[in-house]
N, C-alpha and C positions, 0 to 999 in steps of 0.2 A: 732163714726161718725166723729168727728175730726181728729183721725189720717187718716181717710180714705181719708177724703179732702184734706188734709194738702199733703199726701202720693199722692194726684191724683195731685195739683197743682204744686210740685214739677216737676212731672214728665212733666205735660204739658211744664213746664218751661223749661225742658232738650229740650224737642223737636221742640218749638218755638225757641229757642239758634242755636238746628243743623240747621234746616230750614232756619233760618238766615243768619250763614254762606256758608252754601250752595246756597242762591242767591247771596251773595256778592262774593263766589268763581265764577260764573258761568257769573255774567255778567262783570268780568276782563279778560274774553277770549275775544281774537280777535273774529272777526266776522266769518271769515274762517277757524276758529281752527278745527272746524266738517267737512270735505266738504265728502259727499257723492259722491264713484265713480260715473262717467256715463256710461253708456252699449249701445255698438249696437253690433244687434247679428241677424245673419242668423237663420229663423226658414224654416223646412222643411214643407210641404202640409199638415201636421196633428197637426203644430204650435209647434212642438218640436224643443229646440235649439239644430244648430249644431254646431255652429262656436259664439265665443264669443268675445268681446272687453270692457274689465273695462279701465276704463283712471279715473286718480285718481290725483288733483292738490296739490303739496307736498311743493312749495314754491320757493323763490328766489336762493335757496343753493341745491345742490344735497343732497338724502339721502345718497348715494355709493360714497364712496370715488374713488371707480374706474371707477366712470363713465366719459366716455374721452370726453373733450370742446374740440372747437378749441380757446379755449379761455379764460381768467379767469374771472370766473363770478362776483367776486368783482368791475371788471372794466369795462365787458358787460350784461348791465342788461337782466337777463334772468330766462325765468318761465321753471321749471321742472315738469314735471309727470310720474307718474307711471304706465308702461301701461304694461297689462296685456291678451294674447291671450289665450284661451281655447277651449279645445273640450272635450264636455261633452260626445260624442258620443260613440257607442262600434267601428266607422269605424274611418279610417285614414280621415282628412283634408286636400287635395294639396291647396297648394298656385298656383295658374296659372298667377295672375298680381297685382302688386303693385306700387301706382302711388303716388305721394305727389306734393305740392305744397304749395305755401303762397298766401293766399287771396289777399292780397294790395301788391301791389310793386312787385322792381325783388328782388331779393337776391341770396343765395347756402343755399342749404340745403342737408347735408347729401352728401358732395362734388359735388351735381349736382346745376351747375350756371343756373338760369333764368332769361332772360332779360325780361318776358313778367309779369306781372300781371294780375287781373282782383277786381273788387268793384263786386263777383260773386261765389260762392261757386263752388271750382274747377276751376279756369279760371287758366291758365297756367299749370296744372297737368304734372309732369313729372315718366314719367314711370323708373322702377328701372331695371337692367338688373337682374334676377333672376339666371340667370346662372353663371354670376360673385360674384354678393352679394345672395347665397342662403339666407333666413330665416327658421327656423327652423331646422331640422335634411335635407338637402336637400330638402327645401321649402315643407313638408309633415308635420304635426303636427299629432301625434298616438293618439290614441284611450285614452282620458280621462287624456291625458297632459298638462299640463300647464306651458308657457312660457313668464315671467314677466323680463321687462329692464323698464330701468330710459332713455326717452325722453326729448329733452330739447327746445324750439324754444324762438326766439331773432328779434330783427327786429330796425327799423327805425320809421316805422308805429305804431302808438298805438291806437286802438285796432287792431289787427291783428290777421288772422290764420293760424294754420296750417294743411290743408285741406289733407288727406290721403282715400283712396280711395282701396280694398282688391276686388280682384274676385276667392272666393274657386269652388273647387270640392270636394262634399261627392258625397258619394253611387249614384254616377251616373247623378248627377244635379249640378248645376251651380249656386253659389249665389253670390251678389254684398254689402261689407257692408263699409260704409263708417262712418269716425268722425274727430273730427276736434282739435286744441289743440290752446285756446287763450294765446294772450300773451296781455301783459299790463303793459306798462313802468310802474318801480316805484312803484306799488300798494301793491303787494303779497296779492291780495284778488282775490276772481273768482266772 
């Protein structure tokens, strides 16, 4: 009966030890270390997705080394993500319109200058010439593709968005999916 206790108290004792350290590992993470993507997604009339948007907030520093500033982000502070389009569908996805903009203020984005802002989701949205900047394969996204780039937006304004705006065509319908990408001088937290 002794060694049995002895045998069980030890053990208890291993696993109050790990347990220990694994809250003291856990509460030494930032607060933002976990961030959950966001998702807006087109669903079709029977609530199946067609069209998908994970946006994923990865920090003050690009992941990609290749991903092109007009600027270096050491000296303009600026929030990256990771965004993500999908079709989960067996039909192709056209792109027909693609609009962005910054919630507060003017600024460029994406080489298109705004003088106009809006304190309004969506106020100043500027449309993208599709024919010049296709996205995708020729603004079409195939059957069950997946197409993930590193985003970055910047500003004056803090807190600020960047408000984007998608009109696809699947199998014959028309859907509108919209999300947005904050920024926040300084912080590196969402």
């Amino acid at each position: 009966m002794t060694s049995n206790l002895s045998a069980f108290t030890c053990a208890m004792r291993n696993v109050l030890a790990a347990l220990a350290l694994l809250t003291l590992g856990a509460s030494s993470l930032p607060a933002f270390a976990v961030d959950e993507p966001s998702r807006a997604v087109a669903r079709d009339a029977q609530g199946h997705e067609v069209f998908v948007v994970e946006l994923l907030y990865v920090g003050k520093k690009p992941l990609d080394a290749r991903t092109r500033l007009p600027h270096n982000p050491d000296d303009v502070d600026t929030d990256f993500y990771k965004v993500t389009f999908r079709n989960p569908t067996t039909k192709p996805v056209t792109l027909k319109h693609y609009a962005s903009g910054l919630r507060y203020g003017a600024g460029t984005i994406v080489g298109q200058t705004s003088a106009i802002g809006g304190d309004s989701w969506g106020a100043g949205l500027q449309p993208r010439d599709l024919v010049k900047q296709p996205m995708f394969d020729n603004n079409v996204l195939a059957p069950g593709r997946t197409v993930t780039a590193e985003h970055f937006i910047y500003g004056k304004i803090t807190p600020n968005y960047f408000d984007r705006v998608m009109r696809i065509e699947h199998d014959g319908a028309t859907y509108e999916v919209k999300w947005e990408m904050r920024y926040s001088r300084g912080t590196g937290g969402r």
